[in-house]
C-alpha positions as CSV (number, residue, x, y, z in Angstrom):
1,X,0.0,0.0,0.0
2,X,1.7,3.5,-0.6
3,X,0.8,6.0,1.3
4,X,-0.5,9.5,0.4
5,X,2.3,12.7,0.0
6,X,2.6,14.8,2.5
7,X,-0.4,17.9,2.1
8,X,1.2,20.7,1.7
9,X,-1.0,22.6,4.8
10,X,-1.1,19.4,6.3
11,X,-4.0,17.4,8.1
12,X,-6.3,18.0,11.0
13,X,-6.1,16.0,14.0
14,X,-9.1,15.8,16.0
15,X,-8.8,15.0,19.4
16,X,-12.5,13.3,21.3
17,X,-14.4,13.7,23.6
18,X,-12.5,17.4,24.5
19,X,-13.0,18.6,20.3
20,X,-9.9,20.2,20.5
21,X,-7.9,20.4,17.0
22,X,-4.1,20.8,15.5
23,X,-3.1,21.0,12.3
24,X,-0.1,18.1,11.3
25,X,2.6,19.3,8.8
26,X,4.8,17.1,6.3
27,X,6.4,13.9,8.0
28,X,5.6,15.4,11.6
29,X,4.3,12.9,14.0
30,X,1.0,13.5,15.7
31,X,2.6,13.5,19.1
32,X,5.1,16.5,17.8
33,X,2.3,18.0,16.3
34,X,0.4,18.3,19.2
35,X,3.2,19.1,21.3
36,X,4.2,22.1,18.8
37,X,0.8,23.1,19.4
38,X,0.4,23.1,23.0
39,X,-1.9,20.2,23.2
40,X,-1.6,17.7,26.2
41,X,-1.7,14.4,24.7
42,X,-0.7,11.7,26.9
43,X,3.4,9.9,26.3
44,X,6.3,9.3,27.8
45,X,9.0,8.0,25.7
46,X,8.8,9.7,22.2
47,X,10.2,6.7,21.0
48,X,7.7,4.0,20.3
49,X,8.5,1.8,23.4
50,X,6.6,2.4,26.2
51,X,3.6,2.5,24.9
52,X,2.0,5.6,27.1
53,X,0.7,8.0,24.1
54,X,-1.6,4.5,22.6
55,X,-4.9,5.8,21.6
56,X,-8.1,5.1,19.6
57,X,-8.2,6.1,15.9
58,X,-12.0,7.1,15.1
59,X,-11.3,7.8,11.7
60,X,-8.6,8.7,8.7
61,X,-5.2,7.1,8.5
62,X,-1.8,7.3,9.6
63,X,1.8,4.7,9.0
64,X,3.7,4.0,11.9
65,X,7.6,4.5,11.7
66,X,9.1,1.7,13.5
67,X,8.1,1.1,17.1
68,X,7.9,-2.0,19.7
69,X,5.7,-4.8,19.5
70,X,4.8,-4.6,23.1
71,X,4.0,-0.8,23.0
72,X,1.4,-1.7,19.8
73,X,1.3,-5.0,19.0
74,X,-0.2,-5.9,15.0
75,X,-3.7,-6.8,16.7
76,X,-4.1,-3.3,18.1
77,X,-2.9,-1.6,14.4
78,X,-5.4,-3.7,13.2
79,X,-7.6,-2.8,16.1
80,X,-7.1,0.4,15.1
81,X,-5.1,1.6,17.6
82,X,-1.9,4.3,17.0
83,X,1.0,5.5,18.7
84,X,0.8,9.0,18.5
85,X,4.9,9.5,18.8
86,X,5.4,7.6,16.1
87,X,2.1,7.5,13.8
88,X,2.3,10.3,10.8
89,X,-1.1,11.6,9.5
90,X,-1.7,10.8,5.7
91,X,-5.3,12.1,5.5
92,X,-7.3,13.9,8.4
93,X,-7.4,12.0,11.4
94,X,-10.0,12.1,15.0
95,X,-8.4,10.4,17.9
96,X,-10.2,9.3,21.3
97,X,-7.6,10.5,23.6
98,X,-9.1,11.0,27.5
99,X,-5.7,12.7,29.0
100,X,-5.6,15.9,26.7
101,X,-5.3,18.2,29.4
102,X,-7.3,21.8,29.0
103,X,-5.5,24.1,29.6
104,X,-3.0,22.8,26.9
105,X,0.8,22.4,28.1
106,X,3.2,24.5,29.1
107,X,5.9,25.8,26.5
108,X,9.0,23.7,26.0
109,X,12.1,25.6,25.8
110,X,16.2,24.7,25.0
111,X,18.0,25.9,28.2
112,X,21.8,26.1,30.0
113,X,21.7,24.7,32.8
114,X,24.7,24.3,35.6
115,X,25.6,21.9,37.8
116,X,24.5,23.3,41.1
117,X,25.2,20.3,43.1
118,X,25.8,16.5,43.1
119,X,25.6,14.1,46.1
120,X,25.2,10.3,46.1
121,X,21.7,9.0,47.5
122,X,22.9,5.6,47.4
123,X,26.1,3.0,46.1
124,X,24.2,4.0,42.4
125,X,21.9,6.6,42.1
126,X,23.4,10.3,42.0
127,X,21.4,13.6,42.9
128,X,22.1,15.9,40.8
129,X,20.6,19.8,41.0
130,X,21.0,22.2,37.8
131,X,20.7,25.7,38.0
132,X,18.8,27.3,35.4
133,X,19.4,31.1,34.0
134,X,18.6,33.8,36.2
135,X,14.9,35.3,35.3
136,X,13.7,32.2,33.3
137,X,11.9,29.7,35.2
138,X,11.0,26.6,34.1
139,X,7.7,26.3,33.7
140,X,6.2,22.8,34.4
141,X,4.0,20.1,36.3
142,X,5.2,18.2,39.1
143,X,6.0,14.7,37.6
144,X,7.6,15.9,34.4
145,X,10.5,15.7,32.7
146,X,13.5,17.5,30.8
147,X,15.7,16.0,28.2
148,X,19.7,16.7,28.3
149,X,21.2,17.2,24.8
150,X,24.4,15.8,24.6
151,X,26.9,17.1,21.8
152,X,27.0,14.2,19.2
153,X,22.8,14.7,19.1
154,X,21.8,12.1,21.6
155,X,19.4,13.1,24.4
156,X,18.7,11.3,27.8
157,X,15.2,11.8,30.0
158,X,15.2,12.4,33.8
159,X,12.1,13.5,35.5
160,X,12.4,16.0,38.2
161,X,12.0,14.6,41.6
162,X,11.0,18.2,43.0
163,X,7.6,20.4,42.7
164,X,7.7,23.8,40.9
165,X,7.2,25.7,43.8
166,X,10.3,24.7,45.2
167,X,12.3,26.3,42.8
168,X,11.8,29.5,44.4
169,X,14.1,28.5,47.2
170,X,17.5,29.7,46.9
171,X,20.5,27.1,46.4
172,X,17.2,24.2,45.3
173,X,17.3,24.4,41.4
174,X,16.0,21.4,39.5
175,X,16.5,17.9,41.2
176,X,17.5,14.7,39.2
177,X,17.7,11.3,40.7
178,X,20.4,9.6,38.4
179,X,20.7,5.7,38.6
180,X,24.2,4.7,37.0
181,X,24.5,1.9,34.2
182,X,27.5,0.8,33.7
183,X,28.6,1.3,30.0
184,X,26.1,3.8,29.7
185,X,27.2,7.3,27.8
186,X,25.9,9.8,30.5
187,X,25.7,8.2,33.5
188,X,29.3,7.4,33.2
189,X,30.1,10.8,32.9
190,X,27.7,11.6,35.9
191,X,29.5,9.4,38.1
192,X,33.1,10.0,36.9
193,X,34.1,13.3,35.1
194,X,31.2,15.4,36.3
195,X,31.9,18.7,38.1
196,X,29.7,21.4,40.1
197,X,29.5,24.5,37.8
198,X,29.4,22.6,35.0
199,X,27.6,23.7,31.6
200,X,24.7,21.3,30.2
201,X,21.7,22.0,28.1
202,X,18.2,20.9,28.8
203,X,15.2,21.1,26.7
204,X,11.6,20.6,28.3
205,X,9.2,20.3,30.2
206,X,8.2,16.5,28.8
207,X,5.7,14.2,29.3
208,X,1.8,13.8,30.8
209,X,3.1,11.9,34.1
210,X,1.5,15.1,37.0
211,X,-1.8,14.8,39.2
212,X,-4.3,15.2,38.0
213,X,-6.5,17.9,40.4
214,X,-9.7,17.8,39.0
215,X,-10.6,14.3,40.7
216,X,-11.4,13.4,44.2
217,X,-10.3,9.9,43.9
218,X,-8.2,8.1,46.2
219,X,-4.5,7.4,44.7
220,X,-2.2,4.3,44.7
221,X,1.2,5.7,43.9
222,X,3.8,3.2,42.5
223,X,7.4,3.3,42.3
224,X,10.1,0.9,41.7
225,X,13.9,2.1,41.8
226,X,14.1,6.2,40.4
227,X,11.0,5.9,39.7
228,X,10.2,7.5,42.8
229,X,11.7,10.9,41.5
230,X,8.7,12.0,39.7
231,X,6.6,10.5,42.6
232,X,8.1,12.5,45.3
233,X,7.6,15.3,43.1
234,X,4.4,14.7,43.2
235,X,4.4,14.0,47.1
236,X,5.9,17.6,47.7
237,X,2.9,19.4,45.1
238,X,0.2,17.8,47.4
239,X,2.0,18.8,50.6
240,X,2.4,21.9,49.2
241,X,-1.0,22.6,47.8
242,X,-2.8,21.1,50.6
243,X,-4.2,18.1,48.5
244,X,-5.3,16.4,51.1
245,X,-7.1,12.8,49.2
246,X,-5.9,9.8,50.3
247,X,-2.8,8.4,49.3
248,X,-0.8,5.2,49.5
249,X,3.2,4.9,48.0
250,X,4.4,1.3,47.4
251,X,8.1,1.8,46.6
252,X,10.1,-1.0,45.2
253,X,13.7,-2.0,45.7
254,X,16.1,-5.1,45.3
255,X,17.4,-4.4,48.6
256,X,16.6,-2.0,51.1
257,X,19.2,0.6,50.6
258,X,17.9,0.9,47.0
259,X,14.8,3.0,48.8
260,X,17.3,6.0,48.8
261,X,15.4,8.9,50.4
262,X,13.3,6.0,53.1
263,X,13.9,8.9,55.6
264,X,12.5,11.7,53.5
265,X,9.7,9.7,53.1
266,X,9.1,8.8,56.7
267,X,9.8,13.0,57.8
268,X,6.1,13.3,55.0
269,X,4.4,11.0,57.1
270,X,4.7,12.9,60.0
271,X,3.3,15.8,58.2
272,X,0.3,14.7,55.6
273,X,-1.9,12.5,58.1
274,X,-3.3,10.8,54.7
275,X,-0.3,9.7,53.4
276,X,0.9,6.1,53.4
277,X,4.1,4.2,52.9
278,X,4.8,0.5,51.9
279,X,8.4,0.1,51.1
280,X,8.7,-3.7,49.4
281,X,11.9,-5.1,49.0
282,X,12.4,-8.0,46.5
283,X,15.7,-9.4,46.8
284,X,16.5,-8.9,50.3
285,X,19.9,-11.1,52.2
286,X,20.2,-11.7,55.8
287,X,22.6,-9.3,56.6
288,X,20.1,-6.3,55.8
289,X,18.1,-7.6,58.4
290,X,14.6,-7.2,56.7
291,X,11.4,-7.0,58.4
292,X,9.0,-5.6,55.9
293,X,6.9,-6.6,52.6
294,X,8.9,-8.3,50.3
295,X,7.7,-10.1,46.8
296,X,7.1,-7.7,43.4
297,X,5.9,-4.3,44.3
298,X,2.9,-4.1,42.2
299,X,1.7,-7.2,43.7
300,X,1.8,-5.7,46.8
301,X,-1.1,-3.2,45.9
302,X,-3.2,-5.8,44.9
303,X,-2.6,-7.6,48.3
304,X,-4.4,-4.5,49.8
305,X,-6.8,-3.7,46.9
306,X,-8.8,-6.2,46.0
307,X,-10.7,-3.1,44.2
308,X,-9.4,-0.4,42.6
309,X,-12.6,0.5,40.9
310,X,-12.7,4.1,42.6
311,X,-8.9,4.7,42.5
312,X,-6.4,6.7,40.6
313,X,-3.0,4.9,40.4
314,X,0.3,6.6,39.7
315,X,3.0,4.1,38.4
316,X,6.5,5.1,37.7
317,X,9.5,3.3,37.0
318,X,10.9,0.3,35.1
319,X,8.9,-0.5,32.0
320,X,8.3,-4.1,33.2
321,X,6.8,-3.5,36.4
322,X,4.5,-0.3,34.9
323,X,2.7,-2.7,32.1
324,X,2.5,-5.9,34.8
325,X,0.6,-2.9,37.0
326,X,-1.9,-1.9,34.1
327,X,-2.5,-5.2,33.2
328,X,-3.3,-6.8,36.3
329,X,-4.8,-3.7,37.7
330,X,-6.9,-3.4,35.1
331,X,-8.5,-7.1,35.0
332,X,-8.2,-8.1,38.6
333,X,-8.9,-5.4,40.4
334,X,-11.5,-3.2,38.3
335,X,-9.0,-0.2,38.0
336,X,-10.6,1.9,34.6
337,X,-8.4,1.7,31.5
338,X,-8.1,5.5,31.9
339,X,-7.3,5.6,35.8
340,X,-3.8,4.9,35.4
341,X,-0.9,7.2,34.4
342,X,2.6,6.0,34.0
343,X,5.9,6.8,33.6
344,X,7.8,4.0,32.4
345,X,11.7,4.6,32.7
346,X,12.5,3.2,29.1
347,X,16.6,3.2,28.8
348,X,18.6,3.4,25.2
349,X,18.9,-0.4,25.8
350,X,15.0,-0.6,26.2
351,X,14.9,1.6,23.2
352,X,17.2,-0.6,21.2
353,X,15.3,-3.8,21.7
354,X,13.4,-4.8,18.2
């Protein structure tokens, strides 16, 4: 089948059950279309493997550039499902998509940033805080992310693990929880060469992973490893803005010193009365002396929800553990299809698979 040229003022993308409408130019994906445009579409990866910005196609047609089986499988093509990051209009197209967000997103921008501080929160994970220019805040919602823009073209995602307001306070700046792999381009330069006052460049705010504040729903937060950054951002936004709807945090770890900030967590306690913690460890050995949960985090939710019908869940963190926590959510426990919001932390080796 060959598809249609590109139109020359491109095609309209229509967005149901909000109405709302951008126009997609040449070879552009939808997503980057919609982005461009300051609509909220739901994603996470931009790269076809997680699977976050899968929606509905009413009507028209797209082709998909190349993208995981397990973030659209041929059934759901056929389905007619699309991946939005990846899917480029050939005729005008009308989406069901029930996270475009209102009040449209805020503007992404290419920004220096410094190396305010680093500090280890653990044997592998690195807290990093960038300074950003003076008289140009970053706009954005807790749970988000920026990209880095490395020199040879590559870019690397880390959500910020601290709320907006915070970055009023002096000597704060934006917070990064950086887990090093081994091998890996970046984090190898995080954890060896890296300096305080050093130049980077960021581009953002990314992604449709923040609370959403027009619900009274309960929420099940989940967090395995760094996933937690965008989660504690979101812990210091409800704290902060007096958000006061029940909420439980199951965080997972191999071993307990992989739940880095367990003492932040504990100090939020003491201060939001309808906050909850479950730390789960899953590879625990004698000598740490373990007491608590233990098993597969998400599990662990569904050990204390049997129903989830009325909930909101949260889920950040590696990409296995965020689609076993849809899936099972979703058909043992009642949690609706559009409940859940996810961050799944997709790596370039994640990216790389077929």
């Amino acid at each position: 089948m060959t598809s249609a040229p590109p139109h020359p003022a491109g095609f309209q993308i229509t967005v149901e059950p909000s109405g709302r409408q951008f126009t997609a130019l040449g070879d552009e994906s939808i997503l980057a279309a919609g982005i461009r445009q300051g609509i909220g579409l739901p994603y996470g990866c931009k790269d076809g493997a997680c699977g976050s910005c899968k929606c509905r196609k009413l009507s028209g047609e797209v082709t998909h550039g190349p993208h995981q089986s397990k973030a659209l499988s041929a059934e759901e093509e056929l389905a007619g499902f699309v991946l939005t990051c990846c899917a480029t209009a050939t005729s005008d197209v009308m989406l069901e998509s029930r996270q475009v967000t209102e009040l449209g997103a805020f503007p992404i921008r290419k920004m220096p940033a410094r190396v305010l501080a680093l500090s280890k929160l653990s044997h592998d994970v690195m807290m990093v805080r960038l300074q950003l220019p003076a008289g140009e805040p970053l706009q954005f919602h807790a749970g988000q992310y920026v990209e880095f823009l490395l020199r040879d073209g590559a870019r690397r995602s880390y959500s910020m693990a601290n709320a907006p307001h915070t970055l009023s306070e002096p000597g704060t700046g934006i917070e990064l929880h950086i887990r090093h792999m081994p091998g890996g381009k970046f984090t190898d330069h995080v954890f060896g060469a890296m300096k305080e006052k050093e130049i980077l460049r960021i581009e953002g705010p990314y992604g449709s992973f923040f609370l959403r504040e027009d619900s009274d729903k309960p929420i099940v937060m989940l967090a395995s490893g760094t996933g937690f950054a965008p989660i504690k951002a979101l812990i210091e936004h409800m704290k902060f803005k007096a958000i006061d709807r029940p909420a439980t945090l199951y965080w997972g770890g191999r071993r307990p010193e992989d739940l880095y900030m367990d003492d932040w967590l504990r100090t939020q306690l003491a201060e939001m009365p309808n906050l909850r913690y479950v730390p789960v460890v899953s590879n625990a050995v004698p000598d740490d002396n373990w007491t608590g949960r233990t098993g597969f985090v998400h599990r662990a939710v569904l050990e204390d929800f049997a129903d989830l019908s009325g909930h909101q869940v949260y889920a950040c963190g590696a990409p296995i553990v965020v689609d076993s926590a849809k899936r099972d959510y979703v058909a043992e426990a009642g949690l609706p299809d559009d409940e859940f919001y996810a961050d799944a932390f997709t790596t370039e080796a994640d990216k790389a698979l077929p």
